[in-house]
Structures are given as C-alpha cells and as structure tokens.
C-alpha positions as CSV (number, residue, x, y, z in Angstrom):
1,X,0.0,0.0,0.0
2,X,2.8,2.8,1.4
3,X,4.3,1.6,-2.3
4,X,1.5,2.6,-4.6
5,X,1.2,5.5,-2.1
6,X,5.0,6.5,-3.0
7,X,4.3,6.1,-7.0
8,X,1.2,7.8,-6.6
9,X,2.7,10.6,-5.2
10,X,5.9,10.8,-7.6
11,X,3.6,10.5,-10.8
12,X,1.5,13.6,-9.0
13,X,4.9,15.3,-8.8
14,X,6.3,15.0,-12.1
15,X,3.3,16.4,-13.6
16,X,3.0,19.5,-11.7
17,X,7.0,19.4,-12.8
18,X,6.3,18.9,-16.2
19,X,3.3,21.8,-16.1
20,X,5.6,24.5,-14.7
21,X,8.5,23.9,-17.2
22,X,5.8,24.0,-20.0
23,X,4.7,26.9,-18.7
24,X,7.9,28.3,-18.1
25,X,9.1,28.3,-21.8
26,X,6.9,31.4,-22.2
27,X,8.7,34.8,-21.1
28,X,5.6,36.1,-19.4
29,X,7.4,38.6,-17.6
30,X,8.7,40.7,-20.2
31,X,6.5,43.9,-21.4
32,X,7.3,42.9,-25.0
33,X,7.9,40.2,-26.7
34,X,10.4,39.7,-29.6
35,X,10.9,38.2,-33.0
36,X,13.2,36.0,-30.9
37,X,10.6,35.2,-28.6
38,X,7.9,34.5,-30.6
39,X,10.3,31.8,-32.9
40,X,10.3,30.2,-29.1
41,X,6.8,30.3,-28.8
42,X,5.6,29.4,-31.6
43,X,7.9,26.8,-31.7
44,X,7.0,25.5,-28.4
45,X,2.8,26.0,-29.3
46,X,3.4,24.1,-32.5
47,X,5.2,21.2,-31.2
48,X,5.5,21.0,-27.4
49,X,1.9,19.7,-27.1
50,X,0.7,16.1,-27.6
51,X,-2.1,15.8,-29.4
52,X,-4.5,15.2,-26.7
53,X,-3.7,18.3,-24.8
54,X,-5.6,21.5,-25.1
55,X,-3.5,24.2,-26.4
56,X,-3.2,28.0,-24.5
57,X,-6.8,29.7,-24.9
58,X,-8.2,32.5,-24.3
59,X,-11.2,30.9,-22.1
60,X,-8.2,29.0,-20.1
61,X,-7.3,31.4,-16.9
62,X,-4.5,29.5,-16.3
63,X,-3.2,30.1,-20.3
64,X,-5.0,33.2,-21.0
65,X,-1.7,35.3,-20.6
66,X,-0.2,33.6,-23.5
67,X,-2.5,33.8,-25.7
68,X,-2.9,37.4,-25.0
69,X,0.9,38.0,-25.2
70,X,1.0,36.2,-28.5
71,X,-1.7,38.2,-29.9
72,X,-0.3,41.7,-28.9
73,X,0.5,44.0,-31.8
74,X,1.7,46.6,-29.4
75,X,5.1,43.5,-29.8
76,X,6.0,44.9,-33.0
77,X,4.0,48.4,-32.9
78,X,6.2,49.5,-30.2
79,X,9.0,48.8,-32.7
80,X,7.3,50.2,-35.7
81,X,6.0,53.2,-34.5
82,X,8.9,54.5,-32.9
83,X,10.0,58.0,-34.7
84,X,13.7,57.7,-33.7
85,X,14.7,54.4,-35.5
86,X,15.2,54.3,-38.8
87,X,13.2,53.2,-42.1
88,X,15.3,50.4,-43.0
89,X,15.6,48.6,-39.2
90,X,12.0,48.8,-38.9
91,X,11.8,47.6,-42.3
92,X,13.6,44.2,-41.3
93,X,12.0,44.0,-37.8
94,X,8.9,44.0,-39.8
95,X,9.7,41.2,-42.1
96,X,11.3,39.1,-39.3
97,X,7.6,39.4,-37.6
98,X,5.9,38.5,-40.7
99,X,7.8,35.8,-41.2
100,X,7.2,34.6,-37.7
101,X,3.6,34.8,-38.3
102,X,3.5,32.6,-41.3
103,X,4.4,30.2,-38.8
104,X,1.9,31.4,-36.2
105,X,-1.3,31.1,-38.2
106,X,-0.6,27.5,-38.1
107,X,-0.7,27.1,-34.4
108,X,-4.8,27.0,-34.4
109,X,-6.1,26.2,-37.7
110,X,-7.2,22.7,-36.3
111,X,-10.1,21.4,-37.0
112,X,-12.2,18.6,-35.7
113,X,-14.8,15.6,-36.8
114,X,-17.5,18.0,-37.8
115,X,-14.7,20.1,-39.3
116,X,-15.2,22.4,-36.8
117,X,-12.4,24.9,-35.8
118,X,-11.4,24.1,-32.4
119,X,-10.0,26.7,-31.6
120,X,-12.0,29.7,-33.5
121,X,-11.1,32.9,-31.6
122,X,-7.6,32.3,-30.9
123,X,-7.4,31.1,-34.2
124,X,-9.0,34.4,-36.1
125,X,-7.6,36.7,-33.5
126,X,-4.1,35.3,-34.8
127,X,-5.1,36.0,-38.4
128,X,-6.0,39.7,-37.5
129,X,-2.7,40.3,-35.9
130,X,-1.1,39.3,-38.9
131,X,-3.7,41.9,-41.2
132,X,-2.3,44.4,-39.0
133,X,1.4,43.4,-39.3
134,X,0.9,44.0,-42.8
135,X,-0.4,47.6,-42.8
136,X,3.1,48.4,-41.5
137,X,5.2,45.4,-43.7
138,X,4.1,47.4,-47.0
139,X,3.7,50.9,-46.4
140,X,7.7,50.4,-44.7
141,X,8.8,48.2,-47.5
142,X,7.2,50.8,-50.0
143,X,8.9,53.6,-47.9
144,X,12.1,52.1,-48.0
145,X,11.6,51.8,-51.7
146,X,11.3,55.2,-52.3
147,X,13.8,56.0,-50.1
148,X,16.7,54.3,-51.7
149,X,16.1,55.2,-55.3
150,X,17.5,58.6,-56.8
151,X,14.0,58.9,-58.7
152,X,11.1,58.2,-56.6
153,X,8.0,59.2,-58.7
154,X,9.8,57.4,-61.6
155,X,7.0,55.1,-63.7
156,X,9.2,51.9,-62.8
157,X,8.8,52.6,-58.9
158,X,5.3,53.6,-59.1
159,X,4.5,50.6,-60.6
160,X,6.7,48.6,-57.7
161,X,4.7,50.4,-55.6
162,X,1.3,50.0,-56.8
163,X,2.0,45.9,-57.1
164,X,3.4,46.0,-53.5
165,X,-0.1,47.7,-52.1
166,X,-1.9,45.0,-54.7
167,X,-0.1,42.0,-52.7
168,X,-1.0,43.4,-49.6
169,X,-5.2,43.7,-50.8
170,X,-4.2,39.5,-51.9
171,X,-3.2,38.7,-48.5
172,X,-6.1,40.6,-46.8
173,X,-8.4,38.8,-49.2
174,X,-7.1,35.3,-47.3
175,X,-9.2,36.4,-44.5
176,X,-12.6,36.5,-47.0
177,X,-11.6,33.0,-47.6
178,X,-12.5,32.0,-44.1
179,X,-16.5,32.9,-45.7
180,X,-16.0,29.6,-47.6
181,X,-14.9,27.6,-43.9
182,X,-18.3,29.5,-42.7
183,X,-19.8,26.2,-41.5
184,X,-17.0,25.5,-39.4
185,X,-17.5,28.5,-36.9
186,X,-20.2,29.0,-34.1
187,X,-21.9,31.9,-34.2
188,X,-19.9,33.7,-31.9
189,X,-16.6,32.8,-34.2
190,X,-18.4,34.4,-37.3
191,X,-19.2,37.7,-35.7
192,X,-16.1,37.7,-34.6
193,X,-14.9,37.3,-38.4
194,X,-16.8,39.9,-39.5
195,X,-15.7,42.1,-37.0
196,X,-12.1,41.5,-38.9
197,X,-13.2,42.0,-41.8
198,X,-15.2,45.5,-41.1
199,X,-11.9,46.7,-39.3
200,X,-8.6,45.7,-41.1
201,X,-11.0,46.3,-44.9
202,X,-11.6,49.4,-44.1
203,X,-8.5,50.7,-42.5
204,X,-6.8,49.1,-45.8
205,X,-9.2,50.9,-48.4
206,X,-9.0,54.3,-46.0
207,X,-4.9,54.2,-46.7
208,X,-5.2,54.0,-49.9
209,X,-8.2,55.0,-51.4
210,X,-6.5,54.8,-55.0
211,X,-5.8,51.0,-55.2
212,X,-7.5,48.9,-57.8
213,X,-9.8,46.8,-56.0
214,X,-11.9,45.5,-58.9
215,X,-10.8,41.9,-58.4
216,X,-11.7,42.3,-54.1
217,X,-14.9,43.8,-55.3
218,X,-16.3,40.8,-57.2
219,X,-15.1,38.5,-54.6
220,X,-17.2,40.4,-52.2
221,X,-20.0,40.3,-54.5
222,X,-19.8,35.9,-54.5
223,X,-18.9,35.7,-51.0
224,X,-22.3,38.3,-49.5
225,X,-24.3,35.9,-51.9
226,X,-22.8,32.1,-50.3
227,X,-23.0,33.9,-46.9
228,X,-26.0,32.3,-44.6
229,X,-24.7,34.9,-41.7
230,X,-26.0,38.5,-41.6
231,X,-23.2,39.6,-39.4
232,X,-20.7,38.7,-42.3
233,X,-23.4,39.7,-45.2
234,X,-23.2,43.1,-43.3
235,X,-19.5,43.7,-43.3
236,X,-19.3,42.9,-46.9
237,X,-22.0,45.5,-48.1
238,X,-20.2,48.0,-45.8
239,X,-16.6,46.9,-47.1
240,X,-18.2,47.3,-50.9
241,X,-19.8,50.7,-50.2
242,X,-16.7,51.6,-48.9
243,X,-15.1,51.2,-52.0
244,X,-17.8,52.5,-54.2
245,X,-17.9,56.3,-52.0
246,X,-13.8,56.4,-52.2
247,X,-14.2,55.3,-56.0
248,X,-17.0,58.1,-56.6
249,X,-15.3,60.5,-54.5
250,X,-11.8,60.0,-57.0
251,X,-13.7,60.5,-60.1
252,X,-15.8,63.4,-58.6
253,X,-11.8,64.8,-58.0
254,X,-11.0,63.9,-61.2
255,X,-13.4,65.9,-63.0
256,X,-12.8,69.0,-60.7
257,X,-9.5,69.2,-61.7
C-alpha cells in the first residue's frame, strides 16, 4: 500500500513538474515580446503539445496570458511606431515578424470531426494580428523603396509600388476565404470574423483609397451571396460601399480638376 502511495505521489509530482516547465518556456514577464521570442513560442505551441492536450486559450485562466501576449501588436508596434529608428531597421523588424507569423497562423487552424475549428477565436484573432502586421510590412517596404532610389515618382517605382499595395489587398483577401470555412464557426466565431473583416478592410481601403480593388470587389460580390450569416453579409455590403464612395469620390476629383 505505502508503495503505490510512494508512486502515486511521484507521478503527481512530475506532472506539476512537467506543467511548470511547459509553462515556463513562455517569457511572461517581459512587457514585449520579440521576433526571438515569438520563434520560441511558436515553436513551443506548434510542437511542445501532444495531441491530446488542449492548447493555451483565451477561455483558459490559467493560459489566458499567453494567448494574449502572442496576440499583442503593441510587440511589434512598439518597434514600428517608434520616430527615432530608422526606415530600414524597422523595415527588417517587420519582415522578421511576418515571417514569424507565417508560422503562427498554423498554431490554431485545427479542425475537428465536424470540421469544426477548435480553436476559433484564438485562431481568427491570430489572423487579425497578422492583417495588421501587414499595414506596416508594405507601407515600410514601400517607404524604404522610395527612399533608396534617386527617382522616386519614376514610372518603374510607381509601378513597384502599386503591385506592392496589390499584394497586400491579396493577402487581406485570405481572411474572405474564411466565408467559404463558414460552416465550421459558431456563431460567436463568425461575428467575430466579421468584426475583422469590417476593421482591417476598411483601414486598408481608407490608406489607400487609389488601389484597384476591382478583383476584391467581385469577390465580395460571391462571397455576401454564399454567406448564410448576416453579421458577415453586413461587413461585406459595408466593405463594398466603402469602396464604391472612395471610387466616386476619386472621379468626382477627377473631373474638378
């Protein structure tokens, strides 16, 4: 008996052990985190749990904080938005974080039996930290663009430029994508979509008003058709009527001048 007892209580030990060093690997602590820091992460979300173990949530007091820390943008915003550092550092800062988050979106895109996301929130909320990582990753790698070149309104860099805010409207469009997963969110995880898309569209198409979004425009025009949810049918019509008033207002300009 005193020798089950005596494995009982070792077994009890080395979990609570093996809890706290898990926990551990993430640098709570610190106000910020790093591109170094989230490689460790990520690397420890993606592949220091089992299958059978539930992941960091937001729902999860006892893992709430890294979820939370993961999804900060004020990580690379402090970084980005700082006036005394230069174009080119916070150029490469921001494609070490975008490069980090090509590797984060992966850490919650899991899917169960039903093909349901398991993880929804934490899953979205990691895609809308990467939409706003990207307002920064183009407008610097376009400023450092014009920066370096002797001619900056040349035709050539223009056109660098115009194809560099194009990729960005491609990458946003990933997240209209999700529509087509639509059946594998709750209700909760599909206002919480359209909330994204409402937010990070319209920020996009209010920085530049100029871009050619014909291509986003009929994809918006499917997608508010498949849609069965009127929180996401509503984000799309105000997304589209976006672009149509900054499209009017440009030719109203136009003929002004």
């Amino acid at each position: 008996m005193k020798k089950n007892n005596l494995i009982l209580l070792l077994f009890t030990i080395i979990t609570i052990i093996s809890c706290e060093k898990k926990e551990d690997k993430f640098p709570l602590d610190k106000r910020f985190w790093t591109v170094e820091d989230y490689s460790e992460a990520i690397t420890q979300l993606r592949f220091g749990y089992t299958a059978d173990e539930k992941l960091p949530t937001l729902d999860d007091p006892k893992t709430k904080a890294i979820v939370e820390k993961l999804i900060d943008i004020n990580n690379f915003k402090v970084i980005l938005d700082d006036k005394e550092l230069g174009t080119k550092h916070k150029n490469e800062v921001a494609t070490s974080f975008f490069t980090a988050w090509q590797d984060m979106i992966k850490i919650y895109n899991a899917q169960d039996k039903k093909d349901k996301y398991v993880y929804e929130v934490e899953y979205l909320e990691t895609f809308k930290f990467g939409l706003e990582l990207q307002s920064y990753y183009f407008m610097l790698g376009n400023l450092s663009i014009t920066e370096s070149v002797d001619d900056p309104n040349s035709e050539e860099i223009k056109r660098i430029l115009k194809s560099n805010i194009q990729t960005q409207i491609s990458n946003y469009a990933l997240l209209l994508d999700e529509i087509n997963n639509e059946k594998s969110y709750s209700e909760n995880g599909k206002q919480v979509l359209a909330n994204g898309i409402d937010k990070y569209f319209s920020n996009m198409i209010n920085n530049y008003p100029e871009a050619n979004y014909e291509s986003l425009e009929n994809k918006i025009v499917l997608l508010e058709k498949k849609s069965s949810s009127d929180a996401i049918k509503k984000a799309l019509k105000n997304i589209l009527n976006l672009i149509k008033s900054k499209k009017t207002a440009l030719e109203e300009n136009t003929e002004t001048v």
